[in-house]
N, C-alpha and C positions, 0 to 999 in steps of 0.2 A: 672687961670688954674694951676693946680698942677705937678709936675713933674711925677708922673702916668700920668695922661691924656695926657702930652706932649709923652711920652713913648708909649702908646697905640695907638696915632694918628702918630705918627711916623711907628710903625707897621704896622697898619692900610692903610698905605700910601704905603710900599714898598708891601705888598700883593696883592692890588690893580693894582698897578706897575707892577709886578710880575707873571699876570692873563693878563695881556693886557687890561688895562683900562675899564674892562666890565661895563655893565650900570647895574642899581638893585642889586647890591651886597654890598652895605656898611653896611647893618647888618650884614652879613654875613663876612664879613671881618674883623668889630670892636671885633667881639667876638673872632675870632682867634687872633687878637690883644689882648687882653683883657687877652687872656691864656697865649700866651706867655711872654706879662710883668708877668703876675702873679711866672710863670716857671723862669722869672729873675729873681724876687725878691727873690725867695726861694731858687736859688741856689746861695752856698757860694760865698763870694764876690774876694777870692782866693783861685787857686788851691790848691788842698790838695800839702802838700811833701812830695816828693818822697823816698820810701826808698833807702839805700843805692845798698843794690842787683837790685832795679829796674833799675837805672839811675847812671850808675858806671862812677866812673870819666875819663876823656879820655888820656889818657897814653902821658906821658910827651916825647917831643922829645929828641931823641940823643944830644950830645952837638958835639959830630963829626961826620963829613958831611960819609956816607957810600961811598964805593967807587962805580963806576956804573957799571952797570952787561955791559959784552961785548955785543955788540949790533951781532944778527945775519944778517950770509952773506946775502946780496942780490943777487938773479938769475936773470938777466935779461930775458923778455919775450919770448918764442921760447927755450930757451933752459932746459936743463933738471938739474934738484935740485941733489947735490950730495948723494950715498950713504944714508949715516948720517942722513942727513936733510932732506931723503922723509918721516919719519914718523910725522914731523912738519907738511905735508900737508894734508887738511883735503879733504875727499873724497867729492863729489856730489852725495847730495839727492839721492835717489829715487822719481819717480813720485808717485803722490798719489793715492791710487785706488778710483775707483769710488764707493760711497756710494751702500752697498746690499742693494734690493730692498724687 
């Protein structure tokens, strides 16, 4: 058996598979096999490469460490957010209307 045929019957196998094991279908499944070995073969055996604009390299880290942004206050539950810090908080939805009919 030729490494096609293993390839096809392997196809062959997960379609099958893949259908939930129907009965009377293995014509009809070898030839979707059959296409997509074919659709293997024919496609290159590696990906094209990339140009440079497509797949830009990814930016080299700092060699010093930044320092860390202040962390904001916390409010405890029940009470109210200063001043300053109620535009940090974000409002509640509206309800959604009901679909026109």
């Amino acid at each position: 058996m030729s490494t096609d045929d293993k390839r096809i019957r392997e196809f062959a196998y997960q379609i099958w598979e893949s259908e939930g094991r129907p009965d009377g279908q293995e014509h009809r499944h070898w030839e979707m096999a059959r296409k997509l070995a074919e659709a293997e073969a024919m496609a290159p055996s590696t990906p094209p490469k990339a140009t440079r604009a497509a797949s830009p390299k990814p930016a080299a880290k700092p060699k010093a460490a930044a320092k860390p942004a202040a962390a904001a206050p916390v409010t405890p539950p029940g009470e109210k957010a200063a001043a300053g810090a109620s535009s940090a908080v974000k409002k509640p939805r509206a309800p959604r209307k009901p679909p026109a009919l």
